[in-house]
N, C-alpha and C positions, 0 to 999 in steps of 0.2 A: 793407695788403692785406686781403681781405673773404675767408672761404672760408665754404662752409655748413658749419652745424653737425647732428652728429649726437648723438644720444641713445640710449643702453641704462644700461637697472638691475637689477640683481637682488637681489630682498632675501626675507631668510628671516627673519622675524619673530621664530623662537627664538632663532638664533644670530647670524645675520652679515650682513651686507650688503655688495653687491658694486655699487659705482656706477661707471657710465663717463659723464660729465658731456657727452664729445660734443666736438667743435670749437671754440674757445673762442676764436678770432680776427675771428669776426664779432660786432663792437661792437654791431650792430644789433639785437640781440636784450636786449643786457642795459640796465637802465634810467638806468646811466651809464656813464661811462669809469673802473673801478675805479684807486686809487691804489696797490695793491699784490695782490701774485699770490696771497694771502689772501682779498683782497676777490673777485677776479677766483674764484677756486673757491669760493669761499660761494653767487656767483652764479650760476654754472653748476650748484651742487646743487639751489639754487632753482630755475630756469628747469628741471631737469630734471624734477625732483619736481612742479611746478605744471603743465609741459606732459602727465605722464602725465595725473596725475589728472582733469585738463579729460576725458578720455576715459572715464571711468566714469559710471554711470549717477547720476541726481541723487539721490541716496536718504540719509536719517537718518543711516542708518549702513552703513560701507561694510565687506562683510562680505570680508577680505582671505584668500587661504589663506595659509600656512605661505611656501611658497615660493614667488615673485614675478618672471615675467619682464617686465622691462617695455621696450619696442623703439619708436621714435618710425621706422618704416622710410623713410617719404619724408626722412628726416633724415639716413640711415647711407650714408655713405660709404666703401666699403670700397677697397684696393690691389688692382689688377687683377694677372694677371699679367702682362700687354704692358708696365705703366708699371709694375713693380717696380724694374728694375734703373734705372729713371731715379731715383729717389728714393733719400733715406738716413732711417732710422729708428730714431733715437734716445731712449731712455728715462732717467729718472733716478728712483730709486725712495729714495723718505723713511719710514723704519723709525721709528716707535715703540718697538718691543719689540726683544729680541737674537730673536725665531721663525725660524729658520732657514727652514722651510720656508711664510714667506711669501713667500721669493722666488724659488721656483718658480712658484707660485701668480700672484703679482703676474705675471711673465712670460707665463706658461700664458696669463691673460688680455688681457695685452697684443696677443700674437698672433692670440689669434680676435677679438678687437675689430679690431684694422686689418684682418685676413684676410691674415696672412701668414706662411709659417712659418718665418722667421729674422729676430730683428733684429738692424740693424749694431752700436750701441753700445748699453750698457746699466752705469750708472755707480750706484752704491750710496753712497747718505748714511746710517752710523752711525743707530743710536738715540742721541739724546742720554744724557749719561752724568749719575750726580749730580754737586750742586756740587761741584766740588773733586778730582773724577777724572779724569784724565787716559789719554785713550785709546791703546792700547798694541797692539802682535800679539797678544795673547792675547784679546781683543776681536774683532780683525777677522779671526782663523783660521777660525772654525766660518762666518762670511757668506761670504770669499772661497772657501772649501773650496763653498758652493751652488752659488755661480759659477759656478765652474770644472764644476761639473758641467752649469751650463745649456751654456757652453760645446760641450765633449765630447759634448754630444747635439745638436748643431747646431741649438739655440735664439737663440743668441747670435755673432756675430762676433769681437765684440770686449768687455772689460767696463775698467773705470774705478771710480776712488776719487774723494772731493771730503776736501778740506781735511788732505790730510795735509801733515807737516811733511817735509824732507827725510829727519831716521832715520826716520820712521814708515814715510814709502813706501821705505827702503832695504831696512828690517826685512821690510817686505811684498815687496817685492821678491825676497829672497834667499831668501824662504821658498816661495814660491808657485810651483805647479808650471806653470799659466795665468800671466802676467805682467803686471802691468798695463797697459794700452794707454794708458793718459789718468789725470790727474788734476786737480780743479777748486780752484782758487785763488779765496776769497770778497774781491772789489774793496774790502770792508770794512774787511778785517782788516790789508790791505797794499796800496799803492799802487803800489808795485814788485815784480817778484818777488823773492822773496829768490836772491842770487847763489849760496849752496850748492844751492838747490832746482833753479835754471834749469841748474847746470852738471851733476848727477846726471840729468836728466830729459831733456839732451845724448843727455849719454855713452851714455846706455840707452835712447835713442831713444823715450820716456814723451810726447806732448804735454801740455804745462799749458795749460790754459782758465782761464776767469774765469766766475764767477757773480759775483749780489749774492743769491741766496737767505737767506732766514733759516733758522734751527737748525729751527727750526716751521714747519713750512710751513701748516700751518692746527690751531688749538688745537682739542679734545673741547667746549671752550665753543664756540665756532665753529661747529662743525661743528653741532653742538648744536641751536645757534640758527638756522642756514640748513634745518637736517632742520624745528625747529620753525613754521617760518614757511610753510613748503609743506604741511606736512600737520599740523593744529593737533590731532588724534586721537591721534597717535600719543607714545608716549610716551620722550622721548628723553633723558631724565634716563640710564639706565643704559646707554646708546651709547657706546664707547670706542673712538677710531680705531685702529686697527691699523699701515696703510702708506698712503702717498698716490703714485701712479705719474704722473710727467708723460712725455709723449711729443711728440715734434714731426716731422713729415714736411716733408723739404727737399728742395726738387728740384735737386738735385746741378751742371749746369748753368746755372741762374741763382741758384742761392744764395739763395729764395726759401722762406717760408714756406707750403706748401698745406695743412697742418693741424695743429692743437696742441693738445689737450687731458689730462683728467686720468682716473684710475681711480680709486678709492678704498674700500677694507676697511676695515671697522667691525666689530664684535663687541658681542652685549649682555652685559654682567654679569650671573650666577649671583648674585650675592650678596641 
């Protein structure tokens, strides 16, 4: 299925950079059919970053301010309200860092990107932890503790874990005052679900899903190199991804994809 694609950016030079890549289902636009959802967001940063810039004046040197909106409008698709309730609007937001409060933020902008001001689901993947650590409640207390508060301000319907094990999400479970609604089983790791997980996630009425995401969903090298190839001025050595937000709108009665794209926070290093 084919949907148009939309484009917005914002990027603040000193600190941070806020991209929303656009709709990312129409093949047509990128220069192949990507083999993984890495390649597939490299290209969308590309395709974004090159479609602004074609609109600035041809000059030496492009004199940028500080803070940078940049809107492709014939591109932006926004959720009406007539065709809200048709649709379901689901996110999944991939943490670098433990910043609790990027996941307001990541949300915040989730919303005025689609133009909507509740989404149904909203599932949080950890920051990867180092080798050898193993993630526990005391990890995922201060993230689901955001949650729960996107929740409670009716930002959110519903929120979700990905890759817990059965005591993780029991632990998460008996603690948490929002409950989890979902949690994502990576098709990698297990081809079955495991029988203690399927029969806890029963009993407490938890849906289990399947991804194949990886832990990264796109490397600071990556990301790096997609910023470098669109805009060969700027300097991206000290760019450090923050979160990567995917979203997908389903229309509820045919189970179809109408749009699916990414957000994605950056910060430059002080150092």
């Amino acid at each position: 299925m084919e949907v148009s694609t939309n484009v917005k950016l914002f990027l603040d030079h000193a600190t941070t950079l806020k991209l929303h890549t656009g709709n990312v289902v129409n093949r047509s636009r990128l220069k192949k059919c990507p083999s993984s959802q890495s390649e597939e967001l490299q290209d969308c940063i590309r395709g974004t970053l090159g479609e602004w810039l074609a609109t600035l004046p041809e000059t030496p040197e492009i004199d940028l301010p500080s803070a940078l909106d940049c809107t492709i409008p014939q591109n932006t698709e926004l959720i009406t309200p007539e065709e809200r309730e048709e649709l379901r609007v689901s996110v999944k937001l991939f943490l670098t860092e433990s910043d609790c409060s990027s996941i307001k933020d990541a949300v915040d902008m989730a919303c005025v990107s689609l133009g909507v001001s509740q989404l149904d689901s909203v599932i949080i993947a950890p920051p990867p932890l180092p080798e050898g650590e193993t993630l526990t409640l005391a990890h995922l207390q201060p993230l689901w503790a955001e949650l729960e508060k996107i929740v409670q301000s009716q930002k959110a319907a519903s929120i979700g874990t990905s890759d817990l094990d059965k005591i993780q999400l029991e632990e998460l479970y008996n603690w948490a005052q929002v409950k989890p609604s979902s949690n994502q089983v990576n098709l990698a790791s297990c081809c079955v679900m495991p029988p203690d997980l399927t029969a806890f996630a029963k009993e407490f009425d938890i849906q289990l899903l399947t991804h194949n995401d990886s832990k990264e969903l796109l490397s600071s090298a990556g990301f790096q190199e997609a910023m470098q190839e669109s805009y060969k001025d700027l300097q991206v050595a000290d760019w450090l991804l923050d979160w990567v937000l995917r979203y997908s709108v389903i229309v509820k009665s045919r189970g179809i994809i109408k749009a699916k794209g990414y957000l994605v926070h950056a910060r430059k290093s002080t150092k």
